[in-house]
Structure formats: structure tokens, C-alpha cells
Biopython code that builds the backbone (N, CA, C, O; Angstrom):
import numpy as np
from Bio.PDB.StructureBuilder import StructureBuilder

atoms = [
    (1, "UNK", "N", (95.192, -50.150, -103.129)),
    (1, "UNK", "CA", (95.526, -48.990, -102.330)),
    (1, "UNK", "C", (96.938, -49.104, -101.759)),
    (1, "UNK", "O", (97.641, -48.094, -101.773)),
    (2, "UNK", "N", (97.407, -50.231, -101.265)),
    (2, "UNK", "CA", (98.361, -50.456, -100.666)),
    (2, "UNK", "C", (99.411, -50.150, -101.871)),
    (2, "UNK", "O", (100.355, -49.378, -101.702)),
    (3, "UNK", "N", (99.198, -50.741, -102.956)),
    (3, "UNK", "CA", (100.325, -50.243, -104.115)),
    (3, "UNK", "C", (100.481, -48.780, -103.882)),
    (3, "UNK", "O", (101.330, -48.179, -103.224)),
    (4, "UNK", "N", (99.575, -48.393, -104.499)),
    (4, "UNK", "CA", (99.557, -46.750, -104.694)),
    (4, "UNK", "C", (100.927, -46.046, -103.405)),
    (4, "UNK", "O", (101.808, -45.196, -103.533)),
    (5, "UNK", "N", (100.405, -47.100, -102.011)),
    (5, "UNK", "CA", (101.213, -46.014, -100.924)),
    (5, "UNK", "C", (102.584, -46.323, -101.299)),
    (5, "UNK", "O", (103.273, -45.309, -101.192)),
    (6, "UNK", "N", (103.211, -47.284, -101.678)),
    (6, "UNK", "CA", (104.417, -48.544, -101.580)),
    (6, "UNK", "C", (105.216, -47.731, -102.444)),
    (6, "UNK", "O", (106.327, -47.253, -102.214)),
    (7, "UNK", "N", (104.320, -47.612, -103.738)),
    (7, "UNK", "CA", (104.911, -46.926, -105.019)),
    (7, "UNK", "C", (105.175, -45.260, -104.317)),
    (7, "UNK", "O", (106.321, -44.859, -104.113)),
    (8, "UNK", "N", (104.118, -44.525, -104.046)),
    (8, "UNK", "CA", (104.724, -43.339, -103.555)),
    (8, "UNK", "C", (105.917, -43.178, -102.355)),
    (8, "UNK", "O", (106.566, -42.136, -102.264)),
    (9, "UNK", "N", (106.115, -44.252, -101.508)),
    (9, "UNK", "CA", (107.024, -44.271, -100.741)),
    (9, "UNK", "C", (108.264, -44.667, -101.650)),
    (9, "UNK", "O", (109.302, -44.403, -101.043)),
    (10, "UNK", "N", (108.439, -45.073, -102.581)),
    (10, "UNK", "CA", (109.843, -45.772, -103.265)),
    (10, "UNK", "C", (110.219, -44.517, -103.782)),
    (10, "UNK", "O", (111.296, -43.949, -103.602)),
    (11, "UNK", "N", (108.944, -44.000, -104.646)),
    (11, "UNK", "CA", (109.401, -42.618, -105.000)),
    (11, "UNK", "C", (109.957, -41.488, -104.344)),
    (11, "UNK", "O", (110.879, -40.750, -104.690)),
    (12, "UNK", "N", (109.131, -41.484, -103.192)),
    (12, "UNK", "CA", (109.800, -41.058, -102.257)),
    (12, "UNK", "C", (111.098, -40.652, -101.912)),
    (12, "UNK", "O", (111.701, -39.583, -102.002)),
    (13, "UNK", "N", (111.385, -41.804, -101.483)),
    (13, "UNK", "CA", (112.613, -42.189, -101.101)),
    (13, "UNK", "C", (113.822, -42.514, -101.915)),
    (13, "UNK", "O", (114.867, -42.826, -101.345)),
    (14, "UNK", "N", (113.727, -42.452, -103.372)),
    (14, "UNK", "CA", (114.581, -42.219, -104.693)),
    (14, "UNK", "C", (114.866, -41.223, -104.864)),
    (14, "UNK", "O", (115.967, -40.977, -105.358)),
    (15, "UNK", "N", (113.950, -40.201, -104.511)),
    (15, "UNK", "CA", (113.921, -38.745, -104.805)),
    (15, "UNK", "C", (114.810, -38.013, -103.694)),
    (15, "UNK", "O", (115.779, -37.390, -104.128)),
    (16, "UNK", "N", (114.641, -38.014, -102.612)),
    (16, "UNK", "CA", (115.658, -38.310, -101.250)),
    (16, "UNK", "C", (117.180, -38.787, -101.348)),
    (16, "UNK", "O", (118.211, -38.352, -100.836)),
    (17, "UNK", "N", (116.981, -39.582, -101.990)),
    (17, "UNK", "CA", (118.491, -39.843, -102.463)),
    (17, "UNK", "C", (119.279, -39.538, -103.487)),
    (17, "UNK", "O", (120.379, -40.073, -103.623)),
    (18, "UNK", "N", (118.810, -38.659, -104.306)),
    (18, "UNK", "CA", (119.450, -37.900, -105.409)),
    (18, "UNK", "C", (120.713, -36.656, -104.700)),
    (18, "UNK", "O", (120.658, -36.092, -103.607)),
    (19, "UNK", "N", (121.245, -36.593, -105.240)),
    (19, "UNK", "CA", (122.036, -35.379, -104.770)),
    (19, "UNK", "C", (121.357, -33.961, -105.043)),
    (19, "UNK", "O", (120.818, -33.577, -106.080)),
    (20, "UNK", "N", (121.586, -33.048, -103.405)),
    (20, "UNK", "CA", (121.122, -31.553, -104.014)),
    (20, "UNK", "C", (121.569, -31.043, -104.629)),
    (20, "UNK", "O", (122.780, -30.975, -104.840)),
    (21, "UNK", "N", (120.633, -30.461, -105.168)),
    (21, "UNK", "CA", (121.004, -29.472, -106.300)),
    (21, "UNK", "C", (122.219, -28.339, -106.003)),
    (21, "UNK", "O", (122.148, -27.732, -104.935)),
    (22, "UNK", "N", (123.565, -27.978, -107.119)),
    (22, "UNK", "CA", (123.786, -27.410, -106.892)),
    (22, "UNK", "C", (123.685, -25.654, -106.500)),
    (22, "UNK", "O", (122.646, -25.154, -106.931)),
    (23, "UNK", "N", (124.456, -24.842, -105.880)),
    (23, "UNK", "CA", (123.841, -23.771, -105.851)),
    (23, "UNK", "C", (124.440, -23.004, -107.025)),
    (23, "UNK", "O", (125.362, -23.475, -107.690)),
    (24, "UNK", "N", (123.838, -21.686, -107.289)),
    (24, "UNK", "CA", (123.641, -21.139, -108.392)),
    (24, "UNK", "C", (124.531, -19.873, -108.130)),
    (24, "UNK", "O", (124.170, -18.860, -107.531)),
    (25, "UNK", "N", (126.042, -20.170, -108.813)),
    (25, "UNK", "CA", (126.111, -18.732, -108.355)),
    (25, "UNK", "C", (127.049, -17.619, -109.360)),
    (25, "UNK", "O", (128.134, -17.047, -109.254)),
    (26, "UNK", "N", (125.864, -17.695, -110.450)),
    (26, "UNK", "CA", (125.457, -16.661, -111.130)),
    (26, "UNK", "C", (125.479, -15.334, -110.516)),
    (26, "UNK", "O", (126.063, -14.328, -110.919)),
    (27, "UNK", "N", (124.549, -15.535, -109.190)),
    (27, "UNK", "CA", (124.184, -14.462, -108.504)),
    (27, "UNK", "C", (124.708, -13.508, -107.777)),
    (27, "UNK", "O", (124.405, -12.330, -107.584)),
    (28, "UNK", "N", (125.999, -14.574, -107.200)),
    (28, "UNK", "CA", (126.761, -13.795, -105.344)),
    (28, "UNK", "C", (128.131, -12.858, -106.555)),
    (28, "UNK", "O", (128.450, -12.904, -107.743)),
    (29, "UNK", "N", (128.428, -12.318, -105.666)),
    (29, "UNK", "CA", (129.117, -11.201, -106.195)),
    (29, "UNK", "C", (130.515, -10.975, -104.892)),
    (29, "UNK", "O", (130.236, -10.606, -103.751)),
    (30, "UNK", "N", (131.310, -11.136, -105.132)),
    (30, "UNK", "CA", (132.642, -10.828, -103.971)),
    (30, "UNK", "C", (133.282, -9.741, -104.450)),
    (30, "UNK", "O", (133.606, -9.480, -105.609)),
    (31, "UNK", "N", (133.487, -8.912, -103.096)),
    (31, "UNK", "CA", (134.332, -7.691, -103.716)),
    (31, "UNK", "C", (135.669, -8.367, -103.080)),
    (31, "UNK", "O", (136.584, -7.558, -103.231)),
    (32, "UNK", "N", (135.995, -9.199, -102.619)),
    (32, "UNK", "CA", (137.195, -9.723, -102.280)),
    (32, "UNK", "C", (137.771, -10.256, -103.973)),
    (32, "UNK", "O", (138.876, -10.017, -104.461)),
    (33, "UNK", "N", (136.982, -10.785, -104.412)),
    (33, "UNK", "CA", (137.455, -11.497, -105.579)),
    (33, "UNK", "C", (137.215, -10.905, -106.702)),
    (33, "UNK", "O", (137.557, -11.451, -107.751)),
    (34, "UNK", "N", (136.550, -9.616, -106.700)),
    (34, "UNK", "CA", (136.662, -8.119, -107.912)),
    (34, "UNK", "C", (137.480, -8.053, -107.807)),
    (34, "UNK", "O", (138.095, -8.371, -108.824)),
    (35, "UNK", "N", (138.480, -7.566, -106.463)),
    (35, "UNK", "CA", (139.663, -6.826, -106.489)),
    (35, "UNK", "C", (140.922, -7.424, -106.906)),
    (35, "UNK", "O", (141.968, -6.925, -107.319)),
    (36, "UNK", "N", (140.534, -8.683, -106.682)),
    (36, "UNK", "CA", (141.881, -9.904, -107.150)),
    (36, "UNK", "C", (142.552, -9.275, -108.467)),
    (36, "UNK", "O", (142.022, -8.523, -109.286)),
    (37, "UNK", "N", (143.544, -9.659, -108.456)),
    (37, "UNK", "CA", (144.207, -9.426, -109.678)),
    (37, "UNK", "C", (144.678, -7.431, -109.962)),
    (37, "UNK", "O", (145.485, -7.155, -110.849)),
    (38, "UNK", "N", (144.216, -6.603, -109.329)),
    (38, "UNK", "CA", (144.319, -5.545, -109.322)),
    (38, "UNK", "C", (145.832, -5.187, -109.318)),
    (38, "UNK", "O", (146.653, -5.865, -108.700)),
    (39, "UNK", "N", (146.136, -4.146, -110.003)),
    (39, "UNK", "CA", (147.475, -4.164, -110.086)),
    (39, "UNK", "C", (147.493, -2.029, -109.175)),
    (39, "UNK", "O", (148.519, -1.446, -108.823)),
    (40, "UNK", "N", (146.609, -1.683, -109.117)),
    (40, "UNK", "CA", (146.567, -0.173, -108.850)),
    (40, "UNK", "C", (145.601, 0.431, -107.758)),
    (40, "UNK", "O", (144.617, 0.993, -108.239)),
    (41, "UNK", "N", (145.656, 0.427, -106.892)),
    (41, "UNK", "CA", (144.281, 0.875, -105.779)),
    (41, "UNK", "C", (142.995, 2.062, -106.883)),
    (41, "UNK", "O", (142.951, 3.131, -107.492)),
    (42, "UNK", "N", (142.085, 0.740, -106.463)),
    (42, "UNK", "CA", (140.786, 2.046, -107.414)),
    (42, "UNK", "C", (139.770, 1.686, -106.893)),
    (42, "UNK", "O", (139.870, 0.588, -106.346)),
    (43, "UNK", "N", (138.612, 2.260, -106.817)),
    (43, "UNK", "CA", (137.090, 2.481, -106.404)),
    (43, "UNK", "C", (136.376, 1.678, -107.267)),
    (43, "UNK", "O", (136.497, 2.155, -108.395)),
    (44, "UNK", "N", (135.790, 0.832, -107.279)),
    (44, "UNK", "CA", (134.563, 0.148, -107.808)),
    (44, "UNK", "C", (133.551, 0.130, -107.189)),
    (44, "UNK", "O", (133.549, 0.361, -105.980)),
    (45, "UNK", "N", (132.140, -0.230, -108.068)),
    (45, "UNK", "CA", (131.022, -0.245, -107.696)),
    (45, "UNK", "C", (130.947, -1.652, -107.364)),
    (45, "UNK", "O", (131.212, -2.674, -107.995)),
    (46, "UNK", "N", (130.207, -1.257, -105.375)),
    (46, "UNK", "CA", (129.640, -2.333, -104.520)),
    (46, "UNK", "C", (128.426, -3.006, -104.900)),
    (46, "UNK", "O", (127.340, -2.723, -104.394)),
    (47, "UNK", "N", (128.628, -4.132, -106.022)),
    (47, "UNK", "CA", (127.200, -4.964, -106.853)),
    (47, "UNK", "C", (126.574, -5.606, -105.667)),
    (47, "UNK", "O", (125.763, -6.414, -106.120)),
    (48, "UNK", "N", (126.561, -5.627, -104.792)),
    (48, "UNK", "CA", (125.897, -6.380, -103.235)),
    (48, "UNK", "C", (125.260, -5.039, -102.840)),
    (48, "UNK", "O", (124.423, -5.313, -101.980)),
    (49, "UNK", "N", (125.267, -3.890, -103.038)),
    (49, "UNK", "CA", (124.307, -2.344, -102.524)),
    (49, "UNK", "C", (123.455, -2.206, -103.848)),
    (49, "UNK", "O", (124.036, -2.010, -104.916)),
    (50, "UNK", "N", (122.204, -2.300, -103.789)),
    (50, "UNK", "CA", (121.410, -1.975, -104.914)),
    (50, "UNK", "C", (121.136, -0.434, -104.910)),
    (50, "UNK", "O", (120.966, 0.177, -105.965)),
    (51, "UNK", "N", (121.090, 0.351, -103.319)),
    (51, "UNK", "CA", (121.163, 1.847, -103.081)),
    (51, "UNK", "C", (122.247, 2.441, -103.370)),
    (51, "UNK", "O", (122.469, 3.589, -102.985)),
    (52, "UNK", "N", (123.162, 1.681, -104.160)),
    (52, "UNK", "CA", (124.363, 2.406, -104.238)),
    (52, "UNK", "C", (124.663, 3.546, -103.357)),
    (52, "UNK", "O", (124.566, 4.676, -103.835)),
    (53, "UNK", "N", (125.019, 3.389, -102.118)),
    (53, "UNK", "CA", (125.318, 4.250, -101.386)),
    (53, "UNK", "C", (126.631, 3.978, -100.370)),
    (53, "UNK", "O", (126.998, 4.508, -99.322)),
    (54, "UNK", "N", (127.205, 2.783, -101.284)),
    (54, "UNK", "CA", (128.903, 2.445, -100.984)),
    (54, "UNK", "C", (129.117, 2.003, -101.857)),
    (54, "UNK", "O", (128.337, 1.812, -102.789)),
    (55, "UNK", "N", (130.796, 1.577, -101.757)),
    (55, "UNK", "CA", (131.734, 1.595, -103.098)),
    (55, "UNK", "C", (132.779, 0.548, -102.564)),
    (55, "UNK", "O", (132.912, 0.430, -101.346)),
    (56, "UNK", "N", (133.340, -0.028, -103.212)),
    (56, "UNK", "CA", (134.229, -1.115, -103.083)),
    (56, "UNK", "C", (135.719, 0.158, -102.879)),
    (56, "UNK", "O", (135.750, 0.901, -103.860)),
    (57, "UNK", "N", (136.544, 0.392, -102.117)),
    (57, "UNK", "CA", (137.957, 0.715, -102.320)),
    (57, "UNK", "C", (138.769, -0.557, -102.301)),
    (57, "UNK", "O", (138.950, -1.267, -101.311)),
    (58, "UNK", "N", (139.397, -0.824, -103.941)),
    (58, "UNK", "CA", (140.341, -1.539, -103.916)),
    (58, "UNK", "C", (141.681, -1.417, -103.455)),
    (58, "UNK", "O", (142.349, -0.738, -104.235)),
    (59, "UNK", "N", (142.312, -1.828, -102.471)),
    (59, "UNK", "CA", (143.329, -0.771, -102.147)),
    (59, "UNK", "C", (144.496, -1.918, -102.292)),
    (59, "UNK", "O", (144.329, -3.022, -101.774)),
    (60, "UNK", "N", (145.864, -1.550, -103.135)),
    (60, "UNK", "CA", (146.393, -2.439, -103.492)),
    (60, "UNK", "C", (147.457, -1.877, -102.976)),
    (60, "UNK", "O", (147.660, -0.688, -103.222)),
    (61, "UNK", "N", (148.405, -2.651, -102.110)),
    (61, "UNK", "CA", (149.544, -2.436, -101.449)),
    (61, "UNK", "C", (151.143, -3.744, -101.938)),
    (61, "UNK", "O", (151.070, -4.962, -101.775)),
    (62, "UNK", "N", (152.154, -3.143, -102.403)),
    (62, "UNK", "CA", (153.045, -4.545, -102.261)),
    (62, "UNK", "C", (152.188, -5.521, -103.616)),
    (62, "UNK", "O", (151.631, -5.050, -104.608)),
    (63, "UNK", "N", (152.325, -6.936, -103.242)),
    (63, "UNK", "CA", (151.385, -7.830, -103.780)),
    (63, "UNK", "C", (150.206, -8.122, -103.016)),
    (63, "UNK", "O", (149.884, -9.304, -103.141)),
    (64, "UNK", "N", (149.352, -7.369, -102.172)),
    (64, "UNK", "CA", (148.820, -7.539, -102.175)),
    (64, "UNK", "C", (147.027, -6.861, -102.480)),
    (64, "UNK", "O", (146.942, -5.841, -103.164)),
    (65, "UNK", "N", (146.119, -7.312, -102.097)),
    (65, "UNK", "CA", (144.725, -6.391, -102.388)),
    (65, "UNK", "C", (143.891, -6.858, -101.481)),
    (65, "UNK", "O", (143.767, -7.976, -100.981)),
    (66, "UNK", "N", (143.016, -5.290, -101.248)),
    (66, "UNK", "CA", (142.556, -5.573, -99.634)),
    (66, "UNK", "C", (140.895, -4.805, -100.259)),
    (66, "UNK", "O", (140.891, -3.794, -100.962)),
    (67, "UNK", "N", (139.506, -5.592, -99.787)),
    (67, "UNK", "CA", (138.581, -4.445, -100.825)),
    (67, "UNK", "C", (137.988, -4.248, -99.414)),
    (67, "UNK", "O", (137.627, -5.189, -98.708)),
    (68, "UNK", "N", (137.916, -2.935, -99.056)),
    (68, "UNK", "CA", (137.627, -1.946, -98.133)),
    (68, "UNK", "C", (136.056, -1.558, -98.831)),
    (68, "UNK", "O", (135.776, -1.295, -100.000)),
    (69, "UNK", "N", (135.106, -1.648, -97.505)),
    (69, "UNK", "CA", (133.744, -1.214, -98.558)),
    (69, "UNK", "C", (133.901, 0.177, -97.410)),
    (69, "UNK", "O", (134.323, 0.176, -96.253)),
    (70, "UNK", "N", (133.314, 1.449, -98.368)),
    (70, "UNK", "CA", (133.194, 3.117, -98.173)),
    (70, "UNK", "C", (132.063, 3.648, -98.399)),
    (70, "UNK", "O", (131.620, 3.579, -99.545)),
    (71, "UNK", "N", (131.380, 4.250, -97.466)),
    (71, "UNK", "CA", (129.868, 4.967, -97.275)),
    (71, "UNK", "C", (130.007, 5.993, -98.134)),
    (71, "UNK", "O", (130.677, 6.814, -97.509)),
    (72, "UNK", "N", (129.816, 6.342, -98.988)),
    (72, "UNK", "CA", (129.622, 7.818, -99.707)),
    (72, "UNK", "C", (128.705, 8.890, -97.907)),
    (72, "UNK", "O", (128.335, 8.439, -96.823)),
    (73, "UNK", "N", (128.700, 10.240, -98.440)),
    (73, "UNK", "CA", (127.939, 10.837, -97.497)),
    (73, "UNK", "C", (126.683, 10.808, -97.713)),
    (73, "UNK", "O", (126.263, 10.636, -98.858)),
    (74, "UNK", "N", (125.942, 10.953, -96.771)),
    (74, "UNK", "CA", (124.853, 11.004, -96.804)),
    (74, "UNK", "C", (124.088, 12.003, -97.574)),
    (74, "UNK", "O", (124.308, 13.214, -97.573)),
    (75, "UNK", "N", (122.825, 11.151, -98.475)),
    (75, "UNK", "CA", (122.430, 12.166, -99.476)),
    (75, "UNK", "C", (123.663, 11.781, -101.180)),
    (75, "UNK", "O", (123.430, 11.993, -102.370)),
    (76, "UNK", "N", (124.603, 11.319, -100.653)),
    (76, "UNK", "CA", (125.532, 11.037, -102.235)),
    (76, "UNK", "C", (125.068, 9.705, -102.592)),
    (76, "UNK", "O", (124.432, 8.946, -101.861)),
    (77, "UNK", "N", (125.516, 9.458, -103.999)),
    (77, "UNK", "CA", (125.423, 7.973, -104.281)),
    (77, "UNK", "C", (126.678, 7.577, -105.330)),
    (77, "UNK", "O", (126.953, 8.487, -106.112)),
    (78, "UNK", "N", (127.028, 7.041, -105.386)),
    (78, "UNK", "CA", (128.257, 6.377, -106.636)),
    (78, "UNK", "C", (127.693, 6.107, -107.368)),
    (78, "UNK", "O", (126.662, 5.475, -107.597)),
    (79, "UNK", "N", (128.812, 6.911, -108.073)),
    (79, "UNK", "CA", (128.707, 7.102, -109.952)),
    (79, "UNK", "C", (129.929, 5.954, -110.242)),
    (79, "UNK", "O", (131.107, 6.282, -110.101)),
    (80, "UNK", "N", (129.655, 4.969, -110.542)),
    (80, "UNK", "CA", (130.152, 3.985, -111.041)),
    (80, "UNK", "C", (131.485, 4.383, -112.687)),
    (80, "UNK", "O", (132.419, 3.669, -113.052)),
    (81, "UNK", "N", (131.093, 5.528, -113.204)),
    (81, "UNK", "CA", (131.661, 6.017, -114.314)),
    (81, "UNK", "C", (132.497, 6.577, -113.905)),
    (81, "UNK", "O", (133.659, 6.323, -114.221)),
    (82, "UNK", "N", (132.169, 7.501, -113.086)),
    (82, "UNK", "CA", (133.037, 8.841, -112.327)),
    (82, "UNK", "C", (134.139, 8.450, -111.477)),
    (82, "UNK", "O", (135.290, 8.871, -111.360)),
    (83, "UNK", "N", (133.400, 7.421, -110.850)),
    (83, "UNK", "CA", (133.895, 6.562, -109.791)),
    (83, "UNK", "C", (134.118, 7.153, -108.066)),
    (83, "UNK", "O", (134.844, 6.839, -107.123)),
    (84, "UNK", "N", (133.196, 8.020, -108.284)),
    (84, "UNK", "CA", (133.089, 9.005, -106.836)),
    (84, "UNK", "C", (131.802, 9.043, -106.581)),
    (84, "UNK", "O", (130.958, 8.861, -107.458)),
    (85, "UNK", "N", (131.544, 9.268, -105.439)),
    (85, "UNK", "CA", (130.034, 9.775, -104.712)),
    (85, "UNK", "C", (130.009, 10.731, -105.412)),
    (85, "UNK", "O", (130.987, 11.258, -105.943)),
    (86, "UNK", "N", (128.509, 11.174, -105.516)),
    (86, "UNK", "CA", (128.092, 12.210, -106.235)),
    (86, "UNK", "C", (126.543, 12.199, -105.772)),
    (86, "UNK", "O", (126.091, 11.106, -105.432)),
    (87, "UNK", "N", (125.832, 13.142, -105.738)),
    (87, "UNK", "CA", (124.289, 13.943, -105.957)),
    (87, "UNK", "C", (123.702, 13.493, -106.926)),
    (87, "UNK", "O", (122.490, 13.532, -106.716)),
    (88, "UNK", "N", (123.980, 13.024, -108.026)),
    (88, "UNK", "CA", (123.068, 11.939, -108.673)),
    (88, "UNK", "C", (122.877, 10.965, -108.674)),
    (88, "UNK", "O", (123.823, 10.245, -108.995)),
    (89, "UNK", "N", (121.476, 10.258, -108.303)),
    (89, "UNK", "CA", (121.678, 8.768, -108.166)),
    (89, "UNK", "C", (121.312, 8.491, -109.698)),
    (89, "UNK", "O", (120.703, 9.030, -110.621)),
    (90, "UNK", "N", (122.203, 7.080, -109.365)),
    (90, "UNK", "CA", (121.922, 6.597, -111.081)),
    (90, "UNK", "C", (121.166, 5.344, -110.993)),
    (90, "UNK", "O", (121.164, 4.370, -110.241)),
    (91, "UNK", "N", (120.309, 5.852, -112.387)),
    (91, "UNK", "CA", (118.924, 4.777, -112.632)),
    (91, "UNK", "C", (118.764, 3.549, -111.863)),
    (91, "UNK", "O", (117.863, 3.350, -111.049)),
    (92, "UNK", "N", (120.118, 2.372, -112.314)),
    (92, "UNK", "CA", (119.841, 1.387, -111.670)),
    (92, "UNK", "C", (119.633, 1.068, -110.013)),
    (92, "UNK", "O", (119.414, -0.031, -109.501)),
    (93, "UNK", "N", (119.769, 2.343, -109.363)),
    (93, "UNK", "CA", (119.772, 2.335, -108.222)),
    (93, "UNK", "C", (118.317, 2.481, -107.125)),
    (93, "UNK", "O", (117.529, 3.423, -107.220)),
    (94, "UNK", "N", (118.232, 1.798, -106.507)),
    (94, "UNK", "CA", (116.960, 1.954, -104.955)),
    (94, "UNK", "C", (116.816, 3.080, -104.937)),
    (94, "UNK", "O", (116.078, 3.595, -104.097)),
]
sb = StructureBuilder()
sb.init_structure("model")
sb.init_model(0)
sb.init_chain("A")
sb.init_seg("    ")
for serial, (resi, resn, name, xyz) in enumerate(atoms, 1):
    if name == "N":
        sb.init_residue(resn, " ", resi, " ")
    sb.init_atom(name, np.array(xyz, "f"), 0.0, 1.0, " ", f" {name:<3s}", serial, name[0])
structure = sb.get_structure()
């Protein structure tokens, strides 16, 4: 019995000392770092709103780029194509 605990404590404690796992980021989405590289102020779609019911304004001044997030009105949603609020929501959207 005493093995059994000894052995699960080593394991334990090997397992404890591994490094965490890194994080995964497939997932996160920056509109700071969409806009990078922009050479022209333009509207993109905010991938962090699944209601699409804001929009990234890339607004590019000089050298630099600034991403401004913008409420469509209420009742609109962004058309990602169009690149404006609009009365249709589109599929992928809440």
C-alpha cells in the first residue's frame, strides 16, 4: 500500500514540474494588429463581436494606425462585404 501512495506522489510531483502548457492562440483576434500594416483608413469586421453589431475603423493617419471599434445603429449589423452597417444580418452572426 505504501508503494502504491509513494509511486502516486512521485507522479505527482513530476507532473507538477513539467512546464504549462502553452496557450493557444489560434483563437484571440486583435484589431490593433488587423490594422497593422494598413496603408489607407478602412472598416473591417470586429472578429471579437459574434452579433456583429460593431466594426473595426482602421483609421490610418501619417505612419501611423489607430483601430477605433464603431457601434453600427441600432437594429443595423455589418456587412463585412459592403463594409457598412446595414439591415441585414449576415448568417454567421448571433
Amino acid at each position: 500500500m505504501w508503494t502504491k501512495i509513494i509511486v502516486i506522489l512521485v507522479v505527482i510531483h513530476c507532473l507538477a514540474a513539467l512546464p504549462a502548457p502553452e496557450q493557444d492562440d489560434a483563437g484571440s483576434w486583435s484589431a490593433d494588429e488587423a490594422c497593422k500594416g494598413l496603408t489607407t483608413t478602412t472598416h473591417i469586421e470586429n472578429q471579437n463581436d459574434s452579433t456583429c453589431k460593431t466594426f473595426i475603423l482602421c483609421y490610418v493617419t501619417n505612419s501611423s494606425t489607430q483601430a477605433v471599434t464603431i457601434n453600427c445603429k441600432s437594429g443595423m449589423y455589418f456587412d463585412s462585404t459592403l463594409k457598412i452597417c446595414s439591415t441585414n444580418k449576415p448568417e454567421n452572426c448571433t
